[in-house]
N, C-alpha and C positions, 0 to 999 in steps of 0.2 A: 365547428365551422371556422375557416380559416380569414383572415383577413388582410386581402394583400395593401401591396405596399402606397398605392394612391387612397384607400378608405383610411389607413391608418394617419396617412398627411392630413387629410379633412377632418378627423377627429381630430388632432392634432391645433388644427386652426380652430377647429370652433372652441375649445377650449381654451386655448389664449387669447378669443377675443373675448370669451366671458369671464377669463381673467383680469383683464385689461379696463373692462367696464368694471370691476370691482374694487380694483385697486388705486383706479387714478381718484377717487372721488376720495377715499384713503389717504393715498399721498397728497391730494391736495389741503385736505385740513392737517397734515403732519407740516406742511411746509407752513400753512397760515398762521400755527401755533408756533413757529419761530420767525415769525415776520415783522419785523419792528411796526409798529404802529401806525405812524407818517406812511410808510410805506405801502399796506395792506391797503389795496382798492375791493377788497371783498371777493374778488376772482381767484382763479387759479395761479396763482403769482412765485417765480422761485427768487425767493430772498436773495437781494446782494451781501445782506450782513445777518446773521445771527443775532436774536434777543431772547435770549431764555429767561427774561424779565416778567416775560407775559406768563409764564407759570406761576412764579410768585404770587405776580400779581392777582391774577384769577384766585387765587389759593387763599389768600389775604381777605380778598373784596368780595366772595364767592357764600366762605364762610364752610367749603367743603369737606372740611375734615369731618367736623359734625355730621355732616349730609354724608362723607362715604362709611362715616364709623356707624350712622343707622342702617344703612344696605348690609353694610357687616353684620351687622348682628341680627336683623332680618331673615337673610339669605343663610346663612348658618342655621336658624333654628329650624327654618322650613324645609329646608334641604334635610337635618339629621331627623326630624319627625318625619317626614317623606317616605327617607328611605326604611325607618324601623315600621313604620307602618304598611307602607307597600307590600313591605320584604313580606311580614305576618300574614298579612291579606290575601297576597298574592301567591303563596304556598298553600293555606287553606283552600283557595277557590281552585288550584293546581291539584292537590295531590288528597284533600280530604270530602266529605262526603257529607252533608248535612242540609236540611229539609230547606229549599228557596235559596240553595245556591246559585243557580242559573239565573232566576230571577233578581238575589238583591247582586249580580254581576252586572248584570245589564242595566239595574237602575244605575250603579255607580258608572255606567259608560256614558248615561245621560250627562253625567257636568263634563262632558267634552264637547256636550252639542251647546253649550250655554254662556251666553258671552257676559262679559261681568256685567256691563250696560243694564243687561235682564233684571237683574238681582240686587246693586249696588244700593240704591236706595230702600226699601225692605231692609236689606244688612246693617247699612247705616242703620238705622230707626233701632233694630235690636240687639245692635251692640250698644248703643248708647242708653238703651232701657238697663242693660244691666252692665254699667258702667266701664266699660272697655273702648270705648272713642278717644282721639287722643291720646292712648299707649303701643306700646309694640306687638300686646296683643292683636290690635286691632287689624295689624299688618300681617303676622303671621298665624292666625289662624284661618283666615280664611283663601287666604295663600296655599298654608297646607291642604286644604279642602279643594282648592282648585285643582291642585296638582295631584292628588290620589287618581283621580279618573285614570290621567295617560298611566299611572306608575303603579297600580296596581293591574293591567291592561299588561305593560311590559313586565312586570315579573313572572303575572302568573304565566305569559306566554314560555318564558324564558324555565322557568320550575316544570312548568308542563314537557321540555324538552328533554328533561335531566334524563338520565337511565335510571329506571323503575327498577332493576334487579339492583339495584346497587342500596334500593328505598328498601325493598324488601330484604337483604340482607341484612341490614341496619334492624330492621324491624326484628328478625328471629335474636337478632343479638340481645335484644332488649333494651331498645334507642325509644324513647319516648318523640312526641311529636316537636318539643321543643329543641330537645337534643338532638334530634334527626336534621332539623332544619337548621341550627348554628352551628355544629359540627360537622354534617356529611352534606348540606345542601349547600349552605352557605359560601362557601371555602372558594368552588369551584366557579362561582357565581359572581365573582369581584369584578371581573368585566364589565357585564353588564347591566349590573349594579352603579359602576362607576360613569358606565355611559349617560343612563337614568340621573345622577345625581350632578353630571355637568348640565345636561339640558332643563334638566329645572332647575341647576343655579342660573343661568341663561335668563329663563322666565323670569322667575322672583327679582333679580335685579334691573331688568328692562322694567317693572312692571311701573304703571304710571298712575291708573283712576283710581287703583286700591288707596295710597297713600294722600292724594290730593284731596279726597273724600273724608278721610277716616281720622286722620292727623291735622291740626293747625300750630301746633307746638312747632317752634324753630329746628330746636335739638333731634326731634322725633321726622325730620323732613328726610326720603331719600333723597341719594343719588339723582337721578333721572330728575324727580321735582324741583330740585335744588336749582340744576341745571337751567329748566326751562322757566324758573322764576329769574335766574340770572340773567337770560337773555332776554328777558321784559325791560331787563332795568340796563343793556347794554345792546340797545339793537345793530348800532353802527359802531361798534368795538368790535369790530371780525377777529384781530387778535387772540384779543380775550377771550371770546367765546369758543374760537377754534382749542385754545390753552383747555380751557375747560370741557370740552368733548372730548379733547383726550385721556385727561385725569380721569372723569368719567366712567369711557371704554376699556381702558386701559387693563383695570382689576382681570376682568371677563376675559379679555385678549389673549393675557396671560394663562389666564388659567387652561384656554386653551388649547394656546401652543404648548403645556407644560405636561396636557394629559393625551392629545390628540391622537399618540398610538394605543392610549388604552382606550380611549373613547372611540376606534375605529376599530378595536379588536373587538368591542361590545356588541360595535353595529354590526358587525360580519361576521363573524365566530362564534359567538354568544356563551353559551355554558361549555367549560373543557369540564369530561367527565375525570381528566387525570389529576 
């Protein structure tokens, strides 16, 4: 179906205006985080002078290096447990055959319908029976646990598509099931692998109740918490706080202006059999 040249102007429009709504609220805290201090009325304000003072300063008073170096190491573990566990999971329930697969598939689709809220307390209580409250465990295991649902969900979707002659060839050759899936499944797979593993770093580092709950250790605090204890103790420092939103988002930002065409070749392409 073709689209002429008036439907293609109104896509057009509606898209920059839902660009428009995205990015001013963007550019407003980019500009408040250079807004000298005196100056910042907490609105949308474009700076007469430059202060990159308020980075510093945020960084100093904030105490966030700590706070992004635990998202780091967080985010990292759950993300690389994620993805070797999905990967494994997700090829079993794909391409092998064993008694209450359909069933233990569909339990695990249940922790997509379950909000942490449900569960937090219970979790709390049993991680601290067996002594993992207040450590890093406490952040990335159940983290990991969260995120297996969607990622096991997309692998096995994405395993399921592969060409089967290509499994069965592998197979006459004398490819075992692990060697089948690191070497001839695997390879092909990086896409969407890699899409899976931006959008759960995405989660894990947004994430907020895990951490506030599980941790009261300074050292042990993320990102995101860090954050929102800072603005308790800086309500009318818009500055600062804008300084500190951006430090923040910043990580995330990054990473995904830096993969975005392979995190779009995942979502749309999926597995290249070549």
């Amino acid at each position: 179906m073709s689209i002429n040249r008036a439907e293609r102007l109104l896509d057009q429009l509606i898209l920059a205006m839902f660009a428009v709504f995205a990015i001013v609220p963007l550019l407003g805290v980019l500009l408040s985080s250079i807004t000298p201090a005196d100056q910042n009325p907490g609105g949308f304000t474009v700076p007469t002078s430059v202060d990159l003072g308020n980075y510093a300063a945020a960084w100093s008073r904030g105490n966030f290096s700590n706070y992004l170096l635990s998202s780091l190491v967080v985010t990292a573990a759950v993300v690389a447990l994620t993805v070797v566990l999905a990967t494994l999971a997700g090829f079993a329930f794909a391409r092998m055959r064993f008694p209450g697969s359909s069933v233990l598939f569909y339990l695990l689709l249940l922790g997509l319908t379950l909000p942490t809220e449900a569960f937090i307390i219970p979790l709390y209580f049993n991680l601290r029976t067996v002594g993992l409250t207040d450590t890093y465990w406490a952040l990335i295991l159940p983290q990991t646990a969260q995120s297996l649902g969607f990622a096991v969900f997309w692998m096995r979707n994405q395993f399921r598509a592969f060409p089967g002659e290509i499994i069965e060839a592998a197979r006459l050759d004398g490819s075992g099931d692990l060697r089948l899936l690191w070497q001839i499944v695997v390879p092909p797979s990086r896409a969407p692998m890699m899409t899976m593993a931006v959008i759960v770093t995405m989660w894990t580092w947004n994430e907020f109740l895990l951490p506030l709950v599980m941790v009261v250790s300074d050292d042990l605090r993320t990102a995101p918490l860090g954050l929102a204890l800072f603005q308790g103790q800086h309500l009318t420092e818009y500055s600062l706080l804008a300084a500190a939103g951006v430090m923040v988002a910043l990580p995330i930002a990054v990473l995904f202006f830096a993969l975005q065409k392979r995190f779009i070749s995942g979502m749309v392409g999926g597995i290249s059999s070549r």
